[in-house]
C-alpha positions as CSV (number, residue, x, y, z in Angstrom):
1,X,81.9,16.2,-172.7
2,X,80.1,13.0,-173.8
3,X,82.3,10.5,-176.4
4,X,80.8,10.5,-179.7
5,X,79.2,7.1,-180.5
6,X,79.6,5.3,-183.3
7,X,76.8,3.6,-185.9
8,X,77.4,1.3,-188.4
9,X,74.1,0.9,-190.6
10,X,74.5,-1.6,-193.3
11,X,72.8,-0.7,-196.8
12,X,72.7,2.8,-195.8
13,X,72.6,4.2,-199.5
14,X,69.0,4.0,-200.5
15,X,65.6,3.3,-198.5
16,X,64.9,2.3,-195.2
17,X,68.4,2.0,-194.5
18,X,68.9,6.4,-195.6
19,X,66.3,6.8,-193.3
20,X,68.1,5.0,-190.5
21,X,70.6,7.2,-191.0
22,X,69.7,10.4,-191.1
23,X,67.9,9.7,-188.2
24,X,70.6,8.6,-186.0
25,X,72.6,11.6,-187.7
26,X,69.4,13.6,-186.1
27,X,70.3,12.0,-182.6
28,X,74.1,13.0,-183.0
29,X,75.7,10.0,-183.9
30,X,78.8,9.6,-186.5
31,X,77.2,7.3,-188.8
32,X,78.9,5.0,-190.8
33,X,76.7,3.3,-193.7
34,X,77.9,0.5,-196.3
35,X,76.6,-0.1,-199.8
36,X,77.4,-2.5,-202.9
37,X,77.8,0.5,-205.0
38,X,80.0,3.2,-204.3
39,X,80.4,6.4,-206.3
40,X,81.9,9.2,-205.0
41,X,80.8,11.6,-208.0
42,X,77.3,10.7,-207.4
43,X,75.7,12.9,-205.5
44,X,72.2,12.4,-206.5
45,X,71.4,8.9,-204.7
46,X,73.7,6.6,-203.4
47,X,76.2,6.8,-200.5
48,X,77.6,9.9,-201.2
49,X,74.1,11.9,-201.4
50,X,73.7,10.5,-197.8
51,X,76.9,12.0,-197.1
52,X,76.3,15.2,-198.4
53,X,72.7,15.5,-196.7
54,X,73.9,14.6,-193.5
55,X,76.9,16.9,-193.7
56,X,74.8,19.7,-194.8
57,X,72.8,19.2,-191.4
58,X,76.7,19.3,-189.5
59,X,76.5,15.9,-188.9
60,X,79.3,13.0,-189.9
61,X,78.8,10.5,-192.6
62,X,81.5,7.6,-193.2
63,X,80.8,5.9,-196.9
64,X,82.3,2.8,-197.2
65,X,82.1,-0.3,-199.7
66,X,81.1,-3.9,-199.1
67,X,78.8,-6.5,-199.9
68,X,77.7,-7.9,-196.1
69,X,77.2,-11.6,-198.3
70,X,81.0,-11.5,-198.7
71,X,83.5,-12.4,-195.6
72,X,85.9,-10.6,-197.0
73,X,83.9,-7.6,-197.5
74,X,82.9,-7.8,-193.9
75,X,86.5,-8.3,-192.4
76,X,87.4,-5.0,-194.7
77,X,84.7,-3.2,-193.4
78,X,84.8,-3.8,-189.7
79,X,88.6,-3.2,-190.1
80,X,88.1,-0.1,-191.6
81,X,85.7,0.9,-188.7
82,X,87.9,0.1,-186.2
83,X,91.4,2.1,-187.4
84,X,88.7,5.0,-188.3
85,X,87.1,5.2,-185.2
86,X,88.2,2.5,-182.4
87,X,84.6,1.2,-181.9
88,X,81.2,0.7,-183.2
89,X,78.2,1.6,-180.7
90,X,75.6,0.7,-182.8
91,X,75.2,-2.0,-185.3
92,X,71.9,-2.3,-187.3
93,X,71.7,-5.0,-189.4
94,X,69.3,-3.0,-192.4
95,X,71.0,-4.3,-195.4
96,X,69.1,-6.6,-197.6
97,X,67.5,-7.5,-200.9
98,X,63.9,-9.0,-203.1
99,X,63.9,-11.7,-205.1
100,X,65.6,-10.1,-208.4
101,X,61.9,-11.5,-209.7
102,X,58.9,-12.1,-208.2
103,X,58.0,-16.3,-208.6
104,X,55.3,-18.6,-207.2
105,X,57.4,-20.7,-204.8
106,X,56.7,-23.7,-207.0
107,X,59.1,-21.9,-209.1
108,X,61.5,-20.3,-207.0
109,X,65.2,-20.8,-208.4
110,X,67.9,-21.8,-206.1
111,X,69.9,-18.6,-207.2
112,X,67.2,-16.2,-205.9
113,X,66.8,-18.5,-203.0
114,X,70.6,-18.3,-202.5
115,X,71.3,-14.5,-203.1
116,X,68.3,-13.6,-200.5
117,X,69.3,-16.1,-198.4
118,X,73.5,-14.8,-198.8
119,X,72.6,-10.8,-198.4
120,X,69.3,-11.3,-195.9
121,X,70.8,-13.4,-193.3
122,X,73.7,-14.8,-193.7
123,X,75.8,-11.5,-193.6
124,X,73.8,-10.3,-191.1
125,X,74.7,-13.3,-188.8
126,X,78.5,-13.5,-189.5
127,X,79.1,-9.0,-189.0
128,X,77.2,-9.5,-185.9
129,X,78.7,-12.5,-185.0
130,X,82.2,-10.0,-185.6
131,X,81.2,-7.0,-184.2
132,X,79.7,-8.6,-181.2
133,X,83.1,-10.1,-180.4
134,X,84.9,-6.7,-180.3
135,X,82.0,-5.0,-178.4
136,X,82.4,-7.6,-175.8
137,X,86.4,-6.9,-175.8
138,X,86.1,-3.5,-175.8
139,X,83.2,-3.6,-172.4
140,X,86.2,-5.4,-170.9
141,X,88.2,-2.1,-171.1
142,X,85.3,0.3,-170.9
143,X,82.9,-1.3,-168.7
144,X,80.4,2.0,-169.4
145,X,80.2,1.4,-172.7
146,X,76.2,0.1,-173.7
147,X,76.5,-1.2,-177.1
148,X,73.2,-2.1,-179.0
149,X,72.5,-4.2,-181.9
150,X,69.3,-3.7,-184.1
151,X,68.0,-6.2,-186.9
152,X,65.9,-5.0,-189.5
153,X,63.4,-7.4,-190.0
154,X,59.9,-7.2,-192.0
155,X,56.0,-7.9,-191.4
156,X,56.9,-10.9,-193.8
157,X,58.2,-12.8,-190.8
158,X,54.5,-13.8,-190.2
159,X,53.3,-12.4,-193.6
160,X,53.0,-15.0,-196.1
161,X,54.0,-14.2,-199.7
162,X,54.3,-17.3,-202.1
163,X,55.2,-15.1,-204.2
164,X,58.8,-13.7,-202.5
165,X,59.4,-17.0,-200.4
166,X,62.6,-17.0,-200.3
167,X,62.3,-13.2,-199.1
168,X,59.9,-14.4,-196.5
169,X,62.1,-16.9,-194.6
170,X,65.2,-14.9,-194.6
171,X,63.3,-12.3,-192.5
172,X,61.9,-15.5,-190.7
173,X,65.4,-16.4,-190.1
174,X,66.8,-13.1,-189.2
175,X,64.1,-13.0,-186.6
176,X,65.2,-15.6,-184.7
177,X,68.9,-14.3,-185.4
178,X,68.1,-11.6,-183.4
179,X,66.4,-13.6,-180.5
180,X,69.5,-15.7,-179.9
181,X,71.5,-12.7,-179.9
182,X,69.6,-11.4,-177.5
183,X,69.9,-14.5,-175.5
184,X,73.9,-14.9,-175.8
185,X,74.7,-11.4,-175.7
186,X,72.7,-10.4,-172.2
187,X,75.3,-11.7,-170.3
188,X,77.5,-9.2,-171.9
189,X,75.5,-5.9,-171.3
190,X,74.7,-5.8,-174.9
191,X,71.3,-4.8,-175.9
192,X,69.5,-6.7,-178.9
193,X,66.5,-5.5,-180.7
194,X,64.8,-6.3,-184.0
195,X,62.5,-3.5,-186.1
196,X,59.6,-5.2,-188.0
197,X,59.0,-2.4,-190.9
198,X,55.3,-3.0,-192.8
199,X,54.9,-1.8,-196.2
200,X,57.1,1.1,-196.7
201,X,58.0,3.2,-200.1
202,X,61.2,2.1,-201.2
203,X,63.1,1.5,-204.2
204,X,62.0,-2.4,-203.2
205,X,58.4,-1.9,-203.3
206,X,57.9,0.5,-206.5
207,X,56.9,-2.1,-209.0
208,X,54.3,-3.2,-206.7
209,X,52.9,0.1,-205.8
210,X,49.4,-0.1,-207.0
211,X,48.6,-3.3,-205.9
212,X,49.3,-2.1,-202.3
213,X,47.9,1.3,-202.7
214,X,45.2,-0.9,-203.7
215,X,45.5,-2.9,-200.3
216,X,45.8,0.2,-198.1
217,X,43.1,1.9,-199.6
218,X,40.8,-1.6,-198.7
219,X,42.0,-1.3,-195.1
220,X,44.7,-3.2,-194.5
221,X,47.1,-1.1,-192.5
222,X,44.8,0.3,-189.6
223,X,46.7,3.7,-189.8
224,X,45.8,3.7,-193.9
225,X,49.1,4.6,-195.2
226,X,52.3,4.0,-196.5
227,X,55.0,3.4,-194.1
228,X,58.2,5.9,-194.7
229,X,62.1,5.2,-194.2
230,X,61.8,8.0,-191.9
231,X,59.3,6.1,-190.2
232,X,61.8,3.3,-189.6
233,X,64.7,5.2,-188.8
234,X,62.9,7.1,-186.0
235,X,62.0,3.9,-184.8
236,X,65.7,2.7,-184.3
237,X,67.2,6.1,-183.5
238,X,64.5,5.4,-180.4
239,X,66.2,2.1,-179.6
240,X,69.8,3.2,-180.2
241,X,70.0,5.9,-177.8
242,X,69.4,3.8,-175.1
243,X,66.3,4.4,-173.5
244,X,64.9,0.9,-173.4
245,X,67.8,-0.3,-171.1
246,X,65.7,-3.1,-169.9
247,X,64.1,-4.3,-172.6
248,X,67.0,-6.5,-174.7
249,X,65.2,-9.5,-177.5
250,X,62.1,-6.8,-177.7
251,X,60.3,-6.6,-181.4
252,X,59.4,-3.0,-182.7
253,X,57.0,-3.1,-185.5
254,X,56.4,0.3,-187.4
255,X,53.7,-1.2,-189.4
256,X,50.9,1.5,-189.5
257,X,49.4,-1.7,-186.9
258,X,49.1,-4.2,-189.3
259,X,50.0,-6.5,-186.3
260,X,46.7,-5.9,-185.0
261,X,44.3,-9.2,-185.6
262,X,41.0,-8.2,-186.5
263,X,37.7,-9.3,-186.9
């Protein structure tokens, strides 16, 4: 009988990050997803409706709380993982935040610009930096093992938004996060990918709704529609079973081809 593998998807309460993992629940993974909030009798969004979705399906859902800015937060959370289940498999790195307002960047405050910046890419550096170091310990004892690392980027990594800059260059930044993971970690047999998602219907994008629908509706996403969570999560669920073995540092975008220079 094949070992269960385990997937840790960070901000996996709402969003893209749901999507991610209900589709990895799909694929027969024990998921375990991390949000800010955490309340158990809510089981109408939130952590625990994940859980009880997934579990409804006869999958397993592992709720736990953390903020990935906070190294203490991370530390809790990996321990947690670990004493739960021994390992992760799968880390993806979804977790992250807009500007709490929308500024032109001649105005952009250096608490947005720090919060983005704390929650967009510097948790996602620091858990992967931790994680990666007990997947390459635990290779050493299970040399079968193929652990895989995904990064939730955005189109805004080429996009520009003067608007969200702050948002902009974190996803710059986690880009190249990524890339050098991909680069230290080969030696180590563990797989690095990042997921580019365009403009996708989220909690993050409702206040601009119209001005995309707008956008769309002009032609700017060849495929002429929203993007979906589900969209993203089958995206990595195709990644984190392993069937791009060869392919570590390799960029996925599930953009509806917005990536697609035209004339």
């Amino acid at each position: 009988m094949e070992e269960e593998k385990i997937a840790f998807v960070t901000g996996a309460g709402k969003g893209i990050g749901r999507g991610i993992a209900l589709s990895l629940s799909k694929k027969g993974f024990i998921v375990v997803g991390n949000g800010r909030s955490f309340d158990p009798k809510n089981l109408e969004n939130g952590l625990f409706e994940v859980k009880k979705t997934i579990e409804l399906s006869g999958g397993i859902f592992f709720p736990i709380q953390g903020d990935v800015s906070l190294a203490e937060d991370r530390d809790r959370m990996v321990d947690a993982i670990y004493n739960e289940y021994g390992k992760i498999d799968i880390l993806v790195n979804n977790a992250g935040v807009a500007p709490l307002k929308r500024l032109d960047m001649l105005e952009t405050t250096e608490e947005s610009y720090d919060r983005v910046m704390d929650i967009n890419l510097k948790g996602p550096f620091f858990l992967t930096q931790a994680i990666a170091n007990k997947m390459i310990e635990h290779k050493k004892e299970n040399p079968k093992m193929k652990p895989i690392i995904i990064f939730v980027t955005s189109i805004s990594v080429y996009y520009s938004s003067p608007s969200r800059a702050e948002y902009c260059i974190s996803k710059a930044g986690l880009s190249n996060v990524s890339t050098l993971y991909a680069h230290r970690l080969a030696e180590h047999g563990i797989n690095v990918y990042e997921i580019r998602p365009g403009i996708t219907a989220t909690d993050m994008t409702t206040g601009v709704k119209e001005k995309y629908d707008k956008l769309i509706a002009e032609g700017l996403v060849p495929q002429n529609r929203w993007g979906t969570p589900e969209d993203i999560g089958r995206s990595v669920a195709a990644l984190a079973i392993g069937d791009f073995p060869y392919s570590t540092g390799t960029i996925i975008e599930a953009s509806g081809g917005m990536q697609i220079q035209r004339l």
